[in-house]
C-alpha positions as CSV (number, residue, x, y, z in Angstrom):
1,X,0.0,0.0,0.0
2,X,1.1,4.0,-0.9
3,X,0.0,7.1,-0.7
4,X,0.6,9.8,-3.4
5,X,-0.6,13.1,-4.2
6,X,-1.4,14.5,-8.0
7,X,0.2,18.1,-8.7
8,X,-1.2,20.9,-10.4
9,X,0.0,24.8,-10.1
10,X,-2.2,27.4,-11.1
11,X,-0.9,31.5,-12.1
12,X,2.9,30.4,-12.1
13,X,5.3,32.3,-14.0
14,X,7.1,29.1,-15.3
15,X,4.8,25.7,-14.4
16,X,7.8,23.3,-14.4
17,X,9.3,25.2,-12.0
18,X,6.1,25.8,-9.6
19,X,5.6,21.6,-10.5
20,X,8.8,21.1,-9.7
21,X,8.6,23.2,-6.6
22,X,6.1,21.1,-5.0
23,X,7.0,17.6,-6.1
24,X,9.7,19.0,-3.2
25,X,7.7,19.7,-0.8
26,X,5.7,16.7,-1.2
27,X,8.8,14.7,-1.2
28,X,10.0,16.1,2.4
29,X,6.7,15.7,3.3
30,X,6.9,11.9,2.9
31,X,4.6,11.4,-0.2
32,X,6.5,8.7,-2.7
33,X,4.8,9.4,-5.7
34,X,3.3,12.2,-7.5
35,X,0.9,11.9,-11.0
36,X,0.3,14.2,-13.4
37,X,-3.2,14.5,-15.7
38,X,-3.5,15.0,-19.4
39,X,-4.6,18.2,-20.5
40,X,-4.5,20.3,-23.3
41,X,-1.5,22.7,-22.4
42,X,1.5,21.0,-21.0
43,X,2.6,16.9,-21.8
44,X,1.9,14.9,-18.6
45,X,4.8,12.2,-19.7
46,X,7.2,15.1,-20.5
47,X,6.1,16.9,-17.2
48,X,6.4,13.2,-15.0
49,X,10.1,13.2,-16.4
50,X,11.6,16.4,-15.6
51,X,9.8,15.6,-12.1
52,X,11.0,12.4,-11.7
53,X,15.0,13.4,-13.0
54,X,15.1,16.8,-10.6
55,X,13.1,14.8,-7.6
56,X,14.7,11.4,-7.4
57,X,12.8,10.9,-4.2
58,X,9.5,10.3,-5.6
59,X,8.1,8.1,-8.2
60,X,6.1,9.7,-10.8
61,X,3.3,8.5,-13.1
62,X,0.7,10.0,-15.7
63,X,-2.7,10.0,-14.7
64,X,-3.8,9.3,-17.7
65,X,-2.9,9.9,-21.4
66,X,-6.1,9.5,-23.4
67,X,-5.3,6.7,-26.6
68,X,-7.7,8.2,-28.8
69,X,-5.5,10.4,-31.3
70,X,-2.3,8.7,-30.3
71,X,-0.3,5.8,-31.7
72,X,1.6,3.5,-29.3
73,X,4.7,3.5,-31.2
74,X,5.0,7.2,-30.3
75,X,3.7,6.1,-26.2
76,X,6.5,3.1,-26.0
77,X,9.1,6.1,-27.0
78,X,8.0,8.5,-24.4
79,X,7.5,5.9,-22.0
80,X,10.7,4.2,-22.2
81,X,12.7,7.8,-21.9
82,X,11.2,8.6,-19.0
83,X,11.5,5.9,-17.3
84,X,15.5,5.5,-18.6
85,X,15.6,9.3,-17.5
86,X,13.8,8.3,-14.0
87,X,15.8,5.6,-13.8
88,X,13.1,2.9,-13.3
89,X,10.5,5.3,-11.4
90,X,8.1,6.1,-14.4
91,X,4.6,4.8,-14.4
92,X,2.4,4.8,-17.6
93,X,-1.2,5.6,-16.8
94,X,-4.0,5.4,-20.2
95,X,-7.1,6.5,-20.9
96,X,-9.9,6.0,-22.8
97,X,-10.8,9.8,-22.7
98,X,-14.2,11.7,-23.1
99,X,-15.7,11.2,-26.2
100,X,-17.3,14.9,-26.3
101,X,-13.7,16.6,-25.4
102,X,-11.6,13.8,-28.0
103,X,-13.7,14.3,-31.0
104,X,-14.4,17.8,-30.6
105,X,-10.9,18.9,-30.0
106,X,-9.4,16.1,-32.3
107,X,-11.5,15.9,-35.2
108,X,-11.9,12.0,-35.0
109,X,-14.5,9.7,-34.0
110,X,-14.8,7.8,-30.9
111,X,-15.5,4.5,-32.1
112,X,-14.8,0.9,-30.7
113,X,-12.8,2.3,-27.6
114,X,-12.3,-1.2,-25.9
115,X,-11.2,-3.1,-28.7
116,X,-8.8,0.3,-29.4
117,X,-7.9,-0.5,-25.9
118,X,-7.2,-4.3,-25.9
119,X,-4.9,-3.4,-29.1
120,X,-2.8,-0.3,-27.7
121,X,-2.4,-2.5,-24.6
122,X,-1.2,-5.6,-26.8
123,X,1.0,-3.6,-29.0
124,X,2.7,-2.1,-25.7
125,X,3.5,-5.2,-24.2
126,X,5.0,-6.4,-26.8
127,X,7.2,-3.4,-27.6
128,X,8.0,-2.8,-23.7
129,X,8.8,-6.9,-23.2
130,X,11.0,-7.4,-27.0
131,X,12.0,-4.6,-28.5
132,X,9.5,-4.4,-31.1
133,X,6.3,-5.3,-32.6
134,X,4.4,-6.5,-35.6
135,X,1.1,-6.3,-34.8
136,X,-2.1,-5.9,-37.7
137,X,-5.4,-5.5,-35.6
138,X,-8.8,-4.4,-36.4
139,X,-8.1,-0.8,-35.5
140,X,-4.3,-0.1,-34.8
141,X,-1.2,-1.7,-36.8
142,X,2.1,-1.4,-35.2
143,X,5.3,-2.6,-37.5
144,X,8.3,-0.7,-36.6
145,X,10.9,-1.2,-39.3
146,X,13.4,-0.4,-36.8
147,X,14.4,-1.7,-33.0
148,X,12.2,0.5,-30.0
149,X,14.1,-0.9,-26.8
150,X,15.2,2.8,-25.0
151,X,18.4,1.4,-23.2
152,X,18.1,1.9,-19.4
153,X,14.5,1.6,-19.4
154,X,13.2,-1.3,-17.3
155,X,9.5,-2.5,-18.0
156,X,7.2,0.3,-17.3
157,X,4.6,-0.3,-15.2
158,X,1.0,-0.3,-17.0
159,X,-2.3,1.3,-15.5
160,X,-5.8,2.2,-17.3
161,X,-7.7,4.8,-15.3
162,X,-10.5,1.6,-16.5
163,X,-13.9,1.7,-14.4
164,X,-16.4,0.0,-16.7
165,X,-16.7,-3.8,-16.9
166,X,-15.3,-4.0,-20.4
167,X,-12.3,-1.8,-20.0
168,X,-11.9,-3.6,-16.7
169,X,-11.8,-6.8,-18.1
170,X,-9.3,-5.2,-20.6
171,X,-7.2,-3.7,-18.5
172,X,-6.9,-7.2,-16.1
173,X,-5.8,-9.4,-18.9
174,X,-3.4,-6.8,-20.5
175,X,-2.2,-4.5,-17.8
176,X,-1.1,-3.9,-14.1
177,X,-3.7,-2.3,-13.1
178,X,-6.4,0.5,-12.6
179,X,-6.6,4.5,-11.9
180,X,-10.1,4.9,-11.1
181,X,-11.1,8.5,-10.1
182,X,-14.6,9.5,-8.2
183,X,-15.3,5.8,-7.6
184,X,-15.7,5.8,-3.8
185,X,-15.2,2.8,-1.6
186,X,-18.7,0.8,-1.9
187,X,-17.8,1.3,-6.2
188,X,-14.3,-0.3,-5.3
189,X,-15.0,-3.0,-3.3
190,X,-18.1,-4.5,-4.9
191,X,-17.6,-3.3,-8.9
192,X,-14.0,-2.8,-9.3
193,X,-11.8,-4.8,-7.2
194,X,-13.5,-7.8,-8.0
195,X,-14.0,-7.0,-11.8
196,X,-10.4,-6.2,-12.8
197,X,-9.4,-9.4,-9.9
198,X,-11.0,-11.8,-12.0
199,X,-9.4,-10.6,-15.2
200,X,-5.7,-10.7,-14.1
201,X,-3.5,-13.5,-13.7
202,X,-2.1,-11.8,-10.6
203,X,-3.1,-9.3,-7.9
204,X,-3.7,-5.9,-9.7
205,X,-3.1,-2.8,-8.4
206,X,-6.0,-0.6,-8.0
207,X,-4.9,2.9,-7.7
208,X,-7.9,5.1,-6.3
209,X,-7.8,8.7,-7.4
210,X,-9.5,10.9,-4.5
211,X,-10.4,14.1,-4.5
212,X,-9.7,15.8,-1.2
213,X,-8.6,18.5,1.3
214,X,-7.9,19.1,5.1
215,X,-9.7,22.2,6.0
216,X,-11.3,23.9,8.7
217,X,-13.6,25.6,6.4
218,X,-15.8,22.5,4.8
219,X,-19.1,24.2,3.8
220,X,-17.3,26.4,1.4
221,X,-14.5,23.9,0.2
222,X,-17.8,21.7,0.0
223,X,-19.4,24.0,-2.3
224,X,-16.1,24.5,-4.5
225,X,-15.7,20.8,-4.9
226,X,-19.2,20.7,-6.2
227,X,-18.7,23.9,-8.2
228,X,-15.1,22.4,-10.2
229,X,-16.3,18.5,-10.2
230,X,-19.8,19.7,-11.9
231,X,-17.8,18.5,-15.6
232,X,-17.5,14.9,-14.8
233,X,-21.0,14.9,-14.2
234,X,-21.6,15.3,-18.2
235,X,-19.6,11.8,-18.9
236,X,-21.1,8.7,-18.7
237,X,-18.4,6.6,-17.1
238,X,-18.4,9.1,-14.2
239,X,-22.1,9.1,-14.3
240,X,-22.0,5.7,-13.9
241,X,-19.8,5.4,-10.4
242,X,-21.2,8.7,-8.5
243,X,-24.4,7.1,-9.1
244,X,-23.4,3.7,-7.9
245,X,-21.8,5.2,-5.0
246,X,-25.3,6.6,-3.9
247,X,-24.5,10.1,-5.2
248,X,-26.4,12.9,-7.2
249,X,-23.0,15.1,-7.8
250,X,-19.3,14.6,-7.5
251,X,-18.5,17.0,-5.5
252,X,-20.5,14.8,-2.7
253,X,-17.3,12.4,-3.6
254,X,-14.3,14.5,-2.3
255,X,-13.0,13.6,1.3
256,X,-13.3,16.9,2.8
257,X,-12.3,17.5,6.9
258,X,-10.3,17.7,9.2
259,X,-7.2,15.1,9.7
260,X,-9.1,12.7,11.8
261,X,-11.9,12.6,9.4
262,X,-9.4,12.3,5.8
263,X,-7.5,9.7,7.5
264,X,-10.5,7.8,8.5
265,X,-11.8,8.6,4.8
266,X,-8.4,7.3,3.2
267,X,-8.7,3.5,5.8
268,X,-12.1,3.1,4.0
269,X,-10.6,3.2,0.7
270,X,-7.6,0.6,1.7
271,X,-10.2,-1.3,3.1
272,X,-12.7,-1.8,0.3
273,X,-9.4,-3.3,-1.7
274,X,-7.2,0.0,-3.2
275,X,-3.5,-1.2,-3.3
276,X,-2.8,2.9,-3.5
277,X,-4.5,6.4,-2.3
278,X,-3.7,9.5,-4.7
279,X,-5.0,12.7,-3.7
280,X,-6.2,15.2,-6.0
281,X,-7.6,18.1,-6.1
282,X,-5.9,19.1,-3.2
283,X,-6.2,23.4,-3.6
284,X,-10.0,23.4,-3.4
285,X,-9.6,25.0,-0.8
286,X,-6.9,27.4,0.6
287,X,-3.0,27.3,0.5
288,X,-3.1,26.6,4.1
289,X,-5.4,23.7,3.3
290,X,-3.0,22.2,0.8
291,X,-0.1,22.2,2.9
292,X,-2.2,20.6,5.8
293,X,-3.0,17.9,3.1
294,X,0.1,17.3,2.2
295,X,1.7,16.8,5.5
296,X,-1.3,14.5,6.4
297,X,-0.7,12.4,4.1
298,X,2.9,12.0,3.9
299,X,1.7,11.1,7.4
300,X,-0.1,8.3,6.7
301,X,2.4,7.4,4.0
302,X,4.8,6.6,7.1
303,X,2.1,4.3,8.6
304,X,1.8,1.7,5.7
305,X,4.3,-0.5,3.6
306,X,5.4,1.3,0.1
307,X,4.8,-0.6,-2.6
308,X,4.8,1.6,-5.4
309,X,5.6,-1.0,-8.6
């Protein structure tokens, strides 16, 4: 079990710097690993490696790089450098994405996303475990005329932020595990854990994204959670798990308290079957909150055994 905290840095004259700023501070706080979303403006696996290279205490991963107008010929290469340039503490985390935000931004057409998934996942494998691949599916081909092996790249670890049965199953058979976000602990323990257990051959990890933040002031970090989360309420996979969890709006999701009631929050999740906690989200509320977070949880990160790969 681990603890880890995703970064984001908001009105910074130079992000990589602020990024790289607190991936410190988290680091001396006691967090091991630190994740990184996909957005629009900076590249999450280029962002994970200048993280990882300047703050060798920590682990870093991407949480998670949509497949859907990417090629995994092009995710092997960035994978394998960071991971040679962290020096075997990269993690790869995948998404499926949002269809309204992939096609409207992109151009293409979300079609067949789980058999686009069972083939990125194939082709990665095989490049990350020989060298190459040569690989004619129904929706990718991958045939490298030359050798892909990054040297000083171990295996990098594979995770889906999966949370439907399909992409579950998916992600069981072909992966190490799962990044599910806004799926609270009665979602993990009786839809995930199990679904993605019976699909591996081993024991997945299950990597529970949380929103949350240590504050004094919870109506009004309450209502900001509500306020920011409102988007994931327009996707369907989201949809799905809030509702599951017995909620109307995500924002009803984030562990919001003070550090008796987080840490209480985070024991539920490791107890409905998450191999990891990630907090994110963490500067709904004030900078004050943040850094109470933090420490928290690098708190709790002292309290259980690290196993980050």
């Amino acid at each position: 079990m681990s603890i880890g905290v995703a970064l984001a840095a908001a009105d910074e004259t130079n992000y990589v710097d602020a990024i790289v700023a607190q991936a410190k501070q988290v680091a001396a706080d006691g967090l091991k690993s630190v994740w990184f979303g996909q957005r629009f403006d900076y590249d999450a696996a280029a962002l994970a490696t200048v993280v990882g290279r300047e703050v060798p205490e920590v682990f870093v991963g991407t949480s998670a790089i949509p497949i859907f107008g990417r090629h995994p010929l092009l995710i092997s290469s960035q994978a394998q450098t960071a991971q040679a340039a962290t020096h075997g503490r990269f993690q790869l985390g995948l998404a499926l994405g949002a269809k309204n935000l992939l096609e409207g931004s992109f151009g293409l057409t979300y079609e067949r996303p789980v058999a686009r998934l069972r083939e990125f996942l194939t082709v990665l494998r095989e490049l990350f475990t020989t060298g190459t691949a040569d690989f004619h599916g129904e929706v990718l081909t991958a045939a490298p005329p030359l050798p892909t092996t990054v040297a000083g790249a171990d295996p990098v670890p594979l995770l889906v932020a999966a949370m439907g049965p399909q992409a579950l199953r998916a992600t069981g058979e072909l992966a190490d595990g799962t990044l599910p976000y806004l799926a609270g602990p009665k979602v993990l323990a009786n839809e995930i854990v199990p679904a993605i257990t019976a699909a591996a051959s081993g024991q997945p990890r299950v990597i529970a994204f949380v929103a949350g933040v240590v504050t004094s002031d919870v109506e009004r970090v309450r209502a900001n959670a509500v306020e920011q989360l409102a988007f994931y309420e327009r996707i369907p996979s989201y949809q799905r798990v809030i509702g599951l969890e017995g909620a109307t709006r995500a924002g009803e999701l984030a562990v919001i308290g003070d550090e008796e009631t987080v840490a209480a929050e985070v024991r539920r999740y490791f107890d409905a079957g998450a191999t990891e906690v990630v907090f994110t989200q963490t500067d709904l509320g004030s900078a004050e909150d943040q850094r109470r977070t933090w420490k928290l949880l690098g708190e709790l990160a002292g309290q259980v055994t690290t196993t980050v790969r």
